[in-house]
RODO-2510 file (C-alpha; in nm, 4 decimals, decimal comma):
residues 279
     n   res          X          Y          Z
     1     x    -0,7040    -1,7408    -1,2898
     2     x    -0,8950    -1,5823    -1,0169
     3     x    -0,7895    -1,2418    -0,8364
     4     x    -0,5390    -1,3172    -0,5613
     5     x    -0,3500    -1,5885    -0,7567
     6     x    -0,2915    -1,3161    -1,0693
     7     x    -0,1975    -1,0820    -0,7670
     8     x     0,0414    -1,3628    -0,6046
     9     x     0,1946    -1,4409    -0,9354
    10     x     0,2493    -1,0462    -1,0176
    11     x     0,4097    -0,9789    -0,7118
    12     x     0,6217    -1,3025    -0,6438
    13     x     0,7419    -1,2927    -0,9895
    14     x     0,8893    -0,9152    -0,9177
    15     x     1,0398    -1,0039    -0,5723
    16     x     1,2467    -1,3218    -0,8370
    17     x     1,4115    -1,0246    -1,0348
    18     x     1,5413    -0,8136    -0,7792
    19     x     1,6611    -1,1744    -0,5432
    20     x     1,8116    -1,2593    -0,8897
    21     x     1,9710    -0,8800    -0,9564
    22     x     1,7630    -0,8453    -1,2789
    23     x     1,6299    -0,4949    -1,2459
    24     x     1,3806    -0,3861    -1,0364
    25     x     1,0261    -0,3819    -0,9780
    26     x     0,9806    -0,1522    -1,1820
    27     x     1,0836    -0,4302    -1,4067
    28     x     0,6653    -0,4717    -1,3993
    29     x     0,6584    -0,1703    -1,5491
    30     x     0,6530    -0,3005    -1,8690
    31     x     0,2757    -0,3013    -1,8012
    32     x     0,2528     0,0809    -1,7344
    33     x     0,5349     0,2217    -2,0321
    34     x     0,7854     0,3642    -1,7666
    35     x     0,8570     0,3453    -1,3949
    36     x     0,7328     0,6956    -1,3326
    37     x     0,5335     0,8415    -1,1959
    38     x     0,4311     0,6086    -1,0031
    39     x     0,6828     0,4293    -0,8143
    40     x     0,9635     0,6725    -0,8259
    41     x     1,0729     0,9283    -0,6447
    42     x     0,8690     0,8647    -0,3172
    43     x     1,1639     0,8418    -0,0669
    44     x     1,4202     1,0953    -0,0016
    45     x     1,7933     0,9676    -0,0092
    46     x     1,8093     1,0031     0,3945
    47     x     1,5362     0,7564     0,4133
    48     x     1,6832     0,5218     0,2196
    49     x     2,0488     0,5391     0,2584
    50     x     2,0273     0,2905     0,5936
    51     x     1,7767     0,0276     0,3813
    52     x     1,9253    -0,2385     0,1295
    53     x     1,8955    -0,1803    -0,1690
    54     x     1,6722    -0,5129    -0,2466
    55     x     1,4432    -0,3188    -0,0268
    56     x     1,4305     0,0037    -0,2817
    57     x     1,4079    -0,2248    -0,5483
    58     x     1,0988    -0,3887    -0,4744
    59     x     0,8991    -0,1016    -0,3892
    60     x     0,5941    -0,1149    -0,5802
    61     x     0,4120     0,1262    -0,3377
    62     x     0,1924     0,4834    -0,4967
    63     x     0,3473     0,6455    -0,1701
    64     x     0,5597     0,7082     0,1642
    65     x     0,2959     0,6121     0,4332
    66     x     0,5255     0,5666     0,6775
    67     x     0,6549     0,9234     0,6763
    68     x     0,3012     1,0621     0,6555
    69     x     0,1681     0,8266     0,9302
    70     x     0,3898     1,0520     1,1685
    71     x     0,4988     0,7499     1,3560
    72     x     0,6282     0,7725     1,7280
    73     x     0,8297     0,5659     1,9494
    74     x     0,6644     0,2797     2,0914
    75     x     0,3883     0,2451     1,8570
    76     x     0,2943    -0,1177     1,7356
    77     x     0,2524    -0,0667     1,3391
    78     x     0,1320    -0,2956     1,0973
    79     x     0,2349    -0,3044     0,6908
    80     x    -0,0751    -0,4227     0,4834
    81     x     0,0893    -0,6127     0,1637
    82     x     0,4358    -0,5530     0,2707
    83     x     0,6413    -0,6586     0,0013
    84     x     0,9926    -0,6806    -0,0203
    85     x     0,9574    -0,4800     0,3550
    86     x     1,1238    -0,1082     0,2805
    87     x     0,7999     0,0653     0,4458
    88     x     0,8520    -0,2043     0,7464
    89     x     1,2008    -0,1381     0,7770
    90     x     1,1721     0,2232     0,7810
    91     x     0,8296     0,1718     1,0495
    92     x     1,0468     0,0030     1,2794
    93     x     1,3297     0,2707     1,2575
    94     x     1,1077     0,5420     1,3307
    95     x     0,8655     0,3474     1,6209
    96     x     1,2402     0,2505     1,7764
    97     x     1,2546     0,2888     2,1125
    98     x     0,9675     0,0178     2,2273
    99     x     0,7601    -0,0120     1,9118
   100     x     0,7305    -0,3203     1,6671
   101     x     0,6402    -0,3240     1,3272
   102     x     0,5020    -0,6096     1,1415
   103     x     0,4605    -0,6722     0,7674
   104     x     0,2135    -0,9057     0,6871
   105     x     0,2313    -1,0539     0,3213
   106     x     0,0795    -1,3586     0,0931
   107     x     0,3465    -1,3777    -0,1530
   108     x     0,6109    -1,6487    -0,0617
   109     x     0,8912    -1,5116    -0,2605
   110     x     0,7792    -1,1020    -0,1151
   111     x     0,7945    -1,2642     0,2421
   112     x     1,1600    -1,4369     0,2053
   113     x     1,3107    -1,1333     0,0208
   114     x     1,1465    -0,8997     0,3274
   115     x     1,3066    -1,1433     0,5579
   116     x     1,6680    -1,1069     0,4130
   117     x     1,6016    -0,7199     0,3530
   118     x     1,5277    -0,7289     0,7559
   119     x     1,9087    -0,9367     0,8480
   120     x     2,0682    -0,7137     0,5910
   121     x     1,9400    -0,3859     0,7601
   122     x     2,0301    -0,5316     1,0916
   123     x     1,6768    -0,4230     1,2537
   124     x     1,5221    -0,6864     1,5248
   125     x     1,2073    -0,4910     1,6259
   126     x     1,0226    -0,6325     1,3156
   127     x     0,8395    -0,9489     1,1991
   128     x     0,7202    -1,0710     0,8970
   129     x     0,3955    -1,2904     0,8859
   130     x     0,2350    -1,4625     0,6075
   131     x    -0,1422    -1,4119     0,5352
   132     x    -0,3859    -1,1684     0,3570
   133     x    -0,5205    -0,8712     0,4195
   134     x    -0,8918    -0,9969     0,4553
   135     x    -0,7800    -1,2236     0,7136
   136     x    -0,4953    -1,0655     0,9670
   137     x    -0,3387    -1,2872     1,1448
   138     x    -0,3021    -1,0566     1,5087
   139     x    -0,5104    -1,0599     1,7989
   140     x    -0,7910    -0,7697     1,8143
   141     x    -0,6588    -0,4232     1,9429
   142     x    -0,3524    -0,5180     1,8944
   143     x    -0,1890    -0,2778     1,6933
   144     x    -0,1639     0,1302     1,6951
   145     x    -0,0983     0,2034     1,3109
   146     x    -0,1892     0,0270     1,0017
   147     x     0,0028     0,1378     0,6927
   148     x    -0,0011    -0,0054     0,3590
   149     x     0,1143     0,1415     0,0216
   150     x    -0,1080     0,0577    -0,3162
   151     x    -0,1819    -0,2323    -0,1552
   152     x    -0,6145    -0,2553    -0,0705
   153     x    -0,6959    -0,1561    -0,3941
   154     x    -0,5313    -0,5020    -0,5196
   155     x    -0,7953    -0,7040    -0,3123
   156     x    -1,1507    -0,8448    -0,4145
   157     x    -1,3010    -0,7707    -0,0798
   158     x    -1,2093    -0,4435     0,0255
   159     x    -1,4897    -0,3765     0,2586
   160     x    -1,3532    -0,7134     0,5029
   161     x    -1,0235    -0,5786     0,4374
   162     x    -1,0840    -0,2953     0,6532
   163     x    -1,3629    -0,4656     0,9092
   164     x    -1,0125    -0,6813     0,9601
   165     x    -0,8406    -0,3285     0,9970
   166     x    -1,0485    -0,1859     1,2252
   167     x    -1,0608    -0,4894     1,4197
   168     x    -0,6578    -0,5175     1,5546
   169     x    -0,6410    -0,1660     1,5750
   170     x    -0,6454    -0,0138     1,9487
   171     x    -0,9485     0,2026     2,0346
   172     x    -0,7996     0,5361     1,8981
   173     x    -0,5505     0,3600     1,6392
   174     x    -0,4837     0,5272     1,3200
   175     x    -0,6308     0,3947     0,9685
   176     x    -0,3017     0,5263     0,7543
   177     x    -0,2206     0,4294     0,4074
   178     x    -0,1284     0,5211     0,0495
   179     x    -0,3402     0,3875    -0,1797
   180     x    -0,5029     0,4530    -0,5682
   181     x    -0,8233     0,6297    -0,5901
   182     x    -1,0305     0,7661    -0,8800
   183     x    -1,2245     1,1161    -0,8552
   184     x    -1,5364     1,1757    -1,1178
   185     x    -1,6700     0,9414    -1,3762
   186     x    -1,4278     0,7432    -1,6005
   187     x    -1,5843     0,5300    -1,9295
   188     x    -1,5200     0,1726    -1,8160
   189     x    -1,2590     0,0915    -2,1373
   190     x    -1,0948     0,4168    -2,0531
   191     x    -1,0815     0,3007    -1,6554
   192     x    -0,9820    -0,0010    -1,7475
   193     x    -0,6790     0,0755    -1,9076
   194     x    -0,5451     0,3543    -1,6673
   195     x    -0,5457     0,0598    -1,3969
   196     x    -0,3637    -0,1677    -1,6108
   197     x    -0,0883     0,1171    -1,6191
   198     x    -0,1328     0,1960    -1,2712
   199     x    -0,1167    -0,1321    -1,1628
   200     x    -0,4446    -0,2022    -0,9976
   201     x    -0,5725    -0,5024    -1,1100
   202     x    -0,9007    -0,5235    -0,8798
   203     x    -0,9937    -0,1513    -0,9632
   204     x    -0,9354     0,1344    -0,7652
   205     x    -1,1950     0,2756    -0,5303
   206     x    -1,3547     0,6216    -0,6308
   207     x    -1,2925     0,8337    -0,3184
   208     x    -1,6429     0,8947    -0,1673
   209     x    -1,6560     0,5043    -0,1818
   210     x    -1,3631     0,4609    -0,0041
   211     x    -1,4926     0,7085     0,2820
   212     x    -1,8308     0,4914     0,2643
   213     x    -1,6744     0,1787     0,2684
   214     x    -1,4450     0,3371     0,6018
   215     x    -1,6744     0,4988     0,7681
   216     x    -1,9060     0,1750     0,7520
   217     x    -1,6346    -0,0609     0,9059
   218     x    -1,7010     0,2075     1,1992
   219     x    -1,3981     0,4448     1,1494
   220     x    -1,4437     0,8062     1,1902
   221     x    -1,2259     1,1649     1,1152
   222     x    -1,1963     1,0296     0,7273
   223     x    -0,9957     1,1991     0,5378
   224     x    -0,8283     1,1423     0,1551
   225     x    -0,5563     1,4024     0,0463
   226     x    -0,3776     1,3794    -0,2743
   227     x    -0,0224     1,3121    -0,3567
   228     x     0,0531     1,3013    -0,6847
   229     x    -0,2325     1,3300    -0,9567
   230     x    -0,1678     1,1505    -1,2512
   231     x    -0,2216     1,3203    -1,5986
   232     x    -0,2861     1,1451    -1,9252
   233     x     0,0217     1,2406    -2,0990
   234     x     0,2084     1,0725    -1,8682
   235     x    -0,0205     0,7071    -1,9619
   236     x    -0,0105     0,8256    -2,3276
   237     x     0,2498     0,5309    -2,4564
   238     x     0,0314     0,3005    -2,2975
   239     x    -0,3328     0,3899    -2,3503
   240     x    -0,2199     0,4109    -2,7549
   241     x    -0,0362     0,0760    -2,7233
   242     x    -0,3878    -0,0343    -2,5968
   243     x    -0,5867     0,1184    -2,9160
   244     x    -0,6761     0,4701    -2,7370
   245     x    -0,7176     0,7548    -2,8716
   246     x    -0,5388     0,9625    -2,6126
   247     x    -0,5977     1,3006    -2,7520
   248     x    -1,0121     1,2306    -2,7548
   249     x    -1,0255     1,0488    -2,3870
   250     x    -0,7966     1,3262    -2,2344
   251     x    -1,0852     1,4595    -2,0950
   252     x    -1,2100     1,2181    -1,9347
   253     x    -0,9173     1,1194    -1,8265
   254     x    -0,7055     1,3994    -1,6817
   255     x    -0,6777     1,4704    -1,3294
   256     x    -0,8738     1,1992    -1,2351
   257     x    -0,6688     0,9155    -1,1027
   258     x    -0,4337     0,9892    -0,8083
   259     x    -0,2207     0,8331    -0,5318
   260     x    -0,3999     0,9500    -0,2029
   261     x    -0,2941     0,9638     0,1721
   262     x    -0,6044     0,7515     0,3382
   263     x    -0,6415     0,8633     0,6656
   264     x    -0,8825     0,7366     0,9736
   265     x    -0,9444     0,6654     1,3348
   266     x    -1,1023     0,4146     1,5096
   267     x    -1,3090     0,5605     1,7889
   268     x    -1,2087     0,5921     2,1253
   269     x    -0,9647     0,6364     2,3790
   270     x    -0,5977     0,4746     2,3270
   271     x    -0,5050     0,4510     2,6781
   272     x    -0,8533     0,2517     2,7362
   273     x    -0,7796    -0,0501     3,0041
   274     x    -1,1001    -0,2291     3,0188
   275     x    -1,0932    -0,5616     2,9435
   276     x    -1,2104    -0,5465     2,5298
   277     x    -0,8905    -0,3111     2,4744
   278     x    -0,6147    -0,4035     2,6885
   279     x    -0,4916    -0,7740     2,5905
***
């Protein structure tokens, strides 16, 4: 089975329990021992309390990019991989007056649950397109923000993943997402398994290549931050489930896979008018 059908199967498989009431997402968890601490605990109550609960449910985001994207009214923002649509829902909320916020999605079963999330929450400024990430369906400089949440490190071609990023973004549009990465060298069994937990089945990116790989698509002002470092105890059900010895790979392990804030810019001005920035 090749890469995006494991991925579509994953995902539209976990959008079926929570349309069916059986659990969450974290239902997929099964895969990483327990729902933390990955998935949990990333929105506050206040967030959350105006979202349906299907929404909550299917989160299977590494972090809250649309709180640190510091969205404003107006702005047209754009979910990579959106799921069951929580980070849409709360994009739209916050880029309300004026703004729009689309999710775009590959998953049939993601795309219909985001879609009854949307009626449910009662919030018109968004829409839901199918397609994938390496090929966005939206005119060039088209959008202000792209957010996505443990999403890009799921594809096979990350590198046209963000050419297609940089592309629809405005001239001075934000690069903004939550997403795996790995710091310092990891044995390949060892990596291996810590992305089975996590739940990156492409492989995270180490995080001077995902500044390479960024700054090569022709973003500048990189920047990766940290969110929550993931330690080995917290993996150790799984890695000795998997035939690990957890005590002897702790060091290599430790400290070395995290959920990171991804941030970039695309270069120039975003009030530019001439005529290859203002469709």
């Amino acid at each position: 089975m090749e890469l995006k059908e494991k991925v579509q199967e994953k995902y539209g498989a976990a959008a079926l329990r929570v349309q069916s009431g059986d659990g969450s997402c974290c239902g997929t968890a099964s895969s990483r021992g327990s729902c933390d601490p990955i998935t949990s605990n990333l929105y506050d109550s206040g967030e959350t309390s105006a979202i349906p609960e299907e929404a909550v449910r299917a989160s299977l985001g590494c972090g809250n990019p649309t709180a640190l994207a510091q969205l404003k009214p107006g702005e047209i923002v754009l979910d990579l991989g959106s799921g069951g649509g929580i980070d849409v829902l709360l994009s739209a909320r916050r880029v309300a007056p004026g703004g729009k916020a689309y999710g775009l999605d590959m998953t049939d079963e993601m795309l219909a649950l985001a879609r009854e999330n949307q009626q449910k929450a009662g919030v018109e400024n968004v829409e839901f397109l199918k397609g994938e990430i390496e090929n966005i369906p939206l005119p060039d400089n088209s959008v202000d923000v792209i957010i996505s949440n443990c999403v890009i490190n799921l594809s096979g071609d990350k590198d046209r993943v963000l050419r297609e990023a940089f592309r629809v973004l405005k001239p001075g549009g934000r690069f903004a997402v939550s997403d795996v990465v790995v710091r310092g060298e990891v044995p390949a069994e060892v990596r291996r398994s810590m992305e089975l937990w996590i739940g990156c089945i492409a492989g995270a990116l180490r995080d001077y290549e995902y500044v390479s790989k960024l700054a090569k698509a022709g973003f500048d002002s990189i920047d990766i931050e940290p969110t929550r470092v993931y330690q080995v105890e917290d993996a150790r059900k799984f890695l000795a489930t998997a035939g690990l010895n957890v005590d002897a790979i702790a060091p290599q392990v430790e400290g070395k896979f995290m959920s990171a804030f991804v941030r970039a810019v695309k270069p120039g001005t975003a009030d530019c008018c001439g005529p290859s920035c203002c469709k």
